[in-house]
N, C-alpha and C positions, 0 to 999 in steps of 0.2 A: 504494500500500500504506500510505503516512504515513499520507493523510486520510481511512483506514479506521480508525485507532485514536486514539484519545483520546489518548494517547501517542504522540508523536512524536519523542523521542530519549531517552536514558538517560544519566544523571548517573553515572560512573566515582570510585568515595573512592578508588581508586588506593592505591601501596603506606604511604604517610604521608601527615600535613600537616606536617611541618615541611621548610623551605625546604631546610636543611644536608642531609638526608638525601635528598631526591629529587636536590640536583645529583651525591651522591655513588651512587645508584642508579643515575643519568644515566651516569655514568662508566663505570657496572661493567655495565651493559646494551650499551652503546657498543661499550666492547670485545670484548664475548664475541659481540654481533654481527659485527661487523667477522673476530671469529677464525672463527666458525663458515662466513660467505659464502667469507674466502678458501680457508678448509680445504677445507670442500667442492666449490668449485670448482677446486681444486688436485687432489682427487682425481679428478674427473669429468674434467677436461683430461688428466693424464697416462693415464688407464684409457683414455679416447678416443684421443689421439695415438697410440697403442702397439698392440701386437697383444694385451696382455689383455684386449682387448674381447670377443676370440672364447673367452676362458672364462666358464664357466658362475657360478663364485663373482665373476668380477667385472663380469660383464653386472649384476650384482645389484647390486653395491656402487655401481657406477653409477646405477641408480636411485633406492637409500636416501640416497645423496647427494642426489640432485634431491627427492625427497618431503622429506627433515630442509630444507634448503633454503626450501623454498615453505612446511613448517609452522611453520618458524621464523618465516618475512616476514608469514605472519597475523596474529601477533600483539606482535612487538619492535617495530615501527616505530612502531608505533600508541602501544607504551607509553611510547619513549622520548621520543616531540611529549607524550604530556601529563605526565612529570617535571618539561617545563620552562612548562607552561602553569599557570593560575588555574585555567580552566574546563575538566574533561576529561567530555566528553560527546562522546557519540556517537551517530549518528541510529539512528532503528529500522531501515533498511533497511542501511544498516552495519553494525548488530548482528547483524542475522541472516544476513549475508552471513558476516563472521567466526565466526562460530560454525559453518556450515555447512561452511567453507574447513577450519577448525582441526579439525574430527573429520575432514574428508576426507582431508588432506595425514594425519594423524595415524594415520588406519585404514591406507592404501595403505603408511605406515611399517610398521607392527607385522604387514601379510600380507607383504613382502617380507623381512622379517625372518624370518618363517615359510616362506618359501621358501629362503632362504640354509640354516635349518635341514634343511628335506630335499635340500638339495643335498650338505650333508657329511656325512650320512647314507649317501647313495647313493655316495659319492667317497671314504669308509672302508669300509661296508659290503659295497657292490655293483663293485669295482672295474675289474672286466672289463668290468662291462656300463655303465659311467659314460656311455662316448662316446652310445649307443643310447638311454639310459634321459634323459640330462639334452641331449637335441640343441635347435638352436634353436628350434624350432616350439614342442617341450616349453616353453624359459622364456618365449617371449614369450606364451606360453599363461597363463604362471605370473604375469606383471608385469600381463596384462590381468587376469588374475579377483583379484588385490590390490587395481587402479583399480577394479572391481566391488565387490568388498567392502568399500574405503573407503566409495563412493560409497554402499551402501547401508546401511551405517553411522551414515553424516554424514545421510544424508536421514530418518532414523528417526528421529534425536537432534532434525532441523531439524521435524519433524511435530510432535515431544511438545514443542518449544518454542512454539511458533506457536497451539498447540491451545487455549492457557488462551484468547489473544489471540482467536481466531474465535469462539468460547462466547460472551466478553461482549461482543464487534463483532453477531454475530448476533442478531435475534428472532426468528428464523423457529428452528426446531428439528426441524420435516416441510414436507415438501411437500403440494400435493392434483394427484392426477393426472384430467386430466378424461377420458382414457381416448378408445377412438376412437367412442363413442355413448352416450346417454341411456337410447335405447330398452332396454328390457329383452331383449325377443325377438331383435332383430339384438346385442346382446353372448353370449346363449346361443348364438345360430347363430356367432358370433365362435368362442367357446370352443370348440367343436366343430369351430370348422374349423382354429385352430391348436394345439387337441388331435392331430388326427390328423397335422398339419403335423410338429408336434417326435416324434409318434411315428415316425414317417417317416425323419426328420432320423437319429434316436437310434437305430433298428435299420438304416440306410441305413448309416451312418458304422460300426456299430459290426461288422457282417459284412464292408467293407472293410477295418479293421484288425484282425480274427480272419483274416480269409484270407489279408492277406499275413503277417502275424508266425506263423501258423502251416506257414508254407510257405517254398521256398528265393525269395521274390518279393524281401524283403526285403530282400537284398544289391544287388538293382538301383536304382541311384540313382533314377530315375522311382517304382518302388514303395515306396522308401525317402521319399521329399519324398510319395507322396500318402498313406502312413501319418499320419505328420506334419498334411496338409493336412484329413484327417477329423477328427484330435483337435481341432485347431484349429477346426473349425469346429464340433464339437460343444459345445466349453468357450465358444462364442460365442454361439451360439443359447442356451447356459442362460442367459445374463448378464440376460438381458430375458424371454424367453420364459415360462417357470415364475411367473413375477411378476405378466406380462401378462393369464396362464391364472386368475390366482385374484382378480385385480383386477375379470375380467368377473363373477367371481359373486358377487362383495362391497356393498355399496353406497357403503362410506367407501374410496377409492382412495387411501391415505397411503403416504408413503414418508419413514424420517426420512432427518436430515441428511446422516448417517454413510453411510446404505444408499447414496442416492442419488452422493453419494460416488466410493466403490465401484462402483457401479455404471456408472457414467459409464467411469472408468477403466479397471474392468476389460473392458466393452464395445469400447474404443478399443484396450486391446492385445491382445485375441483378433482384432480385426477387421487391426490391425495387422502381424500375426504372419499369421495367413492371406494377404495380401495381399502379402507379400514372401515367402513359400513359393511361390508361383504364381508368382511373378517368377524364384524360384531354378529354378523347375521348365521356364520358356523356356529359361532358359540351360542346361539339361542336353539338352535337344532340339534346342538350335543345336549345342551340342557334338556330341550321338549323329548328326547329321545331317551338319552340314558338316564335321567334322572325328574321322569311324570308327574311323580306324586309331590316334587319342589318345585315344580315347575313355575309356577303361580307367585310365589317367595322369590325367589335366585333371578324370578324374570319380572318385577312389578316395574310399573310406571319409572320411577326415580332410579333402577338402573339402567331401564331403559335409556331413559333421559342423559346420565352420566356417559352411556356407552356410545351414545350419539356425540355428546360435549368432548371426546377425548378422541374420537373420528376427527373432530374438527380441529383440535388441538393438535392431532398427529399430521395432519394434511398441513395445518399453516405453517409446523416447525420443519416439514420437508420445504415446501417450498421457501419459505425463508433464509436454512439453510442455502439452496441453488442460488436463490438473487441476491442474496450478501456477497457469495462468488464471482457471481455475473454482472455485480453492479460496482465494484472497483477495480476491474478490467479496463484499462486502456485502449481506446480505437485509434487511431491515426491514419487506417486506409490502408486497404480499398475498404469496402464496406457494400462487397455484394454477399448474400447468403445464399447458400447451395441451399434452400429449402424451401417448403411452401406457408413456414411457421416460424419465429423466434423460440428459439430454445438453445439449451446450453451449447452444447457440442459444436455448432454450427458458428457460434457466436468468439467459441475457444478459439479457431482458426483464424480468424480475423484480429486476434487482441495480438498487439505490439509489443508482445514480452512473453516473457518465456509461462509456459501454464499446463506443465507436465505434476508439478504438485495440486496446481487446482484442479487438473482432469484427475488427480487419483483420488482429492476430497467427494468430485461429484460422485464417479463410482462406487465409494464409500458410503456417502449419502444415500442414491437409490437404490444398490446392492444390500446396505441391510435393512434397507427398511424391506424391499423386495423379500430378503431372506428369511425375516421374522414373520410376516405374514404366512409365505409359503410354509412355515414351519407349523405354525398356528392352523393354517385350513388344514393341512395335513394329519394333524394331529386329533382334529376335531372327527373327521370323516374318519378315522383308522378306530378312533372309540367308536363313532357310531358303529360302523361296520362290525365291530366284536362283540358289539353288548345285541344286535340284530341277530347274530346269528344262532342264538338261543328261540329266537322269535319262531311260529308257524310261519307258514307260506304269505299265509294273508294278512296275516301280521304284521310281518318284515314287508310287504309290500305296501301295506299303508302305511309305514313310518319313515320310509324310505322317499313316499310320493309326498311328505310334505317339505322336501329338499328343492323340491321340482323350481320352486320358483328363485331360491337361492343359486343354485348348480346352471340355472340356464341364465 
């Protein structure tokens, strides 16, 4: 990332120049760090050792300790080494490490706060119903979508820093897509055939989710993940498709920086999000199969629910993973793509620097996520298949027919 920018670390003028006052800044930072690490971990120790852990106000306070904590160490340590240095600099990839860190630890502060907030809302308000309304599922619900919403906070903040940086690192500003032919006649016949392809796709997907949401299907975990599993893969087929469609009748196949971008990304977490839907959707057939009588328990609403939120969570850390890659790559030209899409590989070729280590992270990236799936369906289907074949005939063939819509 350094020897993408012209700039390689940043010069800090820090709080003075004179000598008397940084050693007494040194002092007064010194200390309040030193109060704030024991404080807080005096609080997090005793909430820990003790049984108020199993309250809701201080399952909380526990955690606003650890985020004050981590946002504090982003940026005191840092400042207290250079009060007593000449030179206070810091590298680029430092910098935006710490800036990244200091909104994250910063956001996860200010939603848990926001959560302590409806907790003594609901513990004045709602008093009867506190036990029901604030149980564990609820805050650890509450502490994850705070680490979310830091997270996408801090990553907003890390894009609109970085952006000026890619602008003037870049020449390239579009790409040229060479598309999958020359010919004229086979890209018309192209167009036609994935005209009817995404019309297909778009009324296929969209009368299986009119039919279950308008029916009682939708309560069953199976019709509940392949709901899911249509959108998904309808919001993925547009990411490229639509694009594809108007590129064969065009003659300039351009795509700028930004689209391609997007494109790339959002391609990877639709495709991502489908691919762990269908993984959720073994494990609720290994469940309805090998084990009937829990069925109803091990597959209710809220894991459902969980197992849908960690589909989505596994899809946006693949694709984020790839466009973190893809997105401090250097262009400089040419800036034609062998393809009829933005995506990685295509994108490697063209960057101006060596990307033998980023081609082995991406590999890395969709190899195991690739791997662990395939391991998981496998595993699901090899139980089913051993606990069936105890089954009669017609037994094992109706336990078998309710994979029918999974498997295809």
């Amino acid at each position: 990332m350094e020897n993408r920018n012209n700039i390689t670390e940043f010069i800090l003028l820090g709080l003075s120049q004179k000598k008397e006052i940084e050693v007494f800044f040194f002092l007064l930072f010194l200390l309040c760090y030193i109060a704030i690490l024991i404080g807080n971990l005096l609080v997090m120790i005793s909430i820990t050792c003790s049984q108020l852990i199993d309250h809701p106000m201080y399952f909380f306070l526990t955690f606003l300790s650890l985020a004050d904590l981590c946002y504090t160490s982003t940026v005191t340590p840092k400042l207290i080494i250079d009060l007593l240095t000449e030179k206070k600099v810091i590298s680029y990839s430092g910098c935006m490490t710490q800036l990244f860190a200091m909104h994250f630890f910063g956001g996860i502060e200010v939603f848990v706060l926001t959560g302590m907030a409806y907790d003594r809302y609901v513990a004045i308000c709602k008093p009867l119903h506190y036990a029901v309304i604030m149980s564990r599922w609820k805050c650890n619900a509450m502490i994850v979508a705070s680490c979310v919403g830091g997270f996408l906070h801090s990553f907003g903040q890390f894009l609109l820093a970085i952006h000026q940086f890619m602008e003037n690192r870049n020449n390239v500003t579009e790409f040229i897509l060479l598309g999958l032919s020359k010919n004229k006649k086979v890209e018309i016949l192209c167009f036609l055939f994935f005209l009817l392809c995404y019309l297909a796709i778009w009324l296929g997907n969209l009368i299986i989710m009119t039919s279950i949401t308008c029916s009682q299907l939708s309560n069953q975990p199976m019709y509940f993940f392949l709901n899911y599993l249509a959108l998904s893969d309808l919001l993925y087929t547009s990411t490229v498709t639509p694009k594809l469609m108007t590129d064969l009748l065009t003659e300039k196949k351009v795509i700028s920086y930004k689209n391609c971008m997007t494109q790339l990304f959002t391609t990877h977490f639709f495709g991502g999000v489908e691919v762990f839907i269908i993984t959720g959707m073994a494990y609720d057939r290994y469940v309805a199969i090998c084990k009937p009588l829990h069925y109803t328990i091990l597959m209710n609403r809220q894991r459902c629910n969980s197992i849908l939120r960690a589909s989505c969570a596994g899809g946006f850390l693949h694709s984020l993973g790839l466009f973190l890659l893809t997105i401090f790559l250097p262009f400089c030209g040419p800036n034609e793509i062998d393809h009829y899409f933005c995506d990685v590989y295509p994108l490697l070729k063209l960057a101006c620097t060596d990307t033998h280590q980023i081609g082995f992270l991406v590999i890395a990236n969709s190899g195991l996520m690739g791997l662990v799936i395939f391991v998981v369906l496998m595993a699901s289907y090899f139980m089913i298949l051993y606990n069936v074949r105890a089954y009669s005939a017609e037994n094992r063939h109706k336990a078998l027919s309710t994979c029918s819509s999974h498997i295809t």
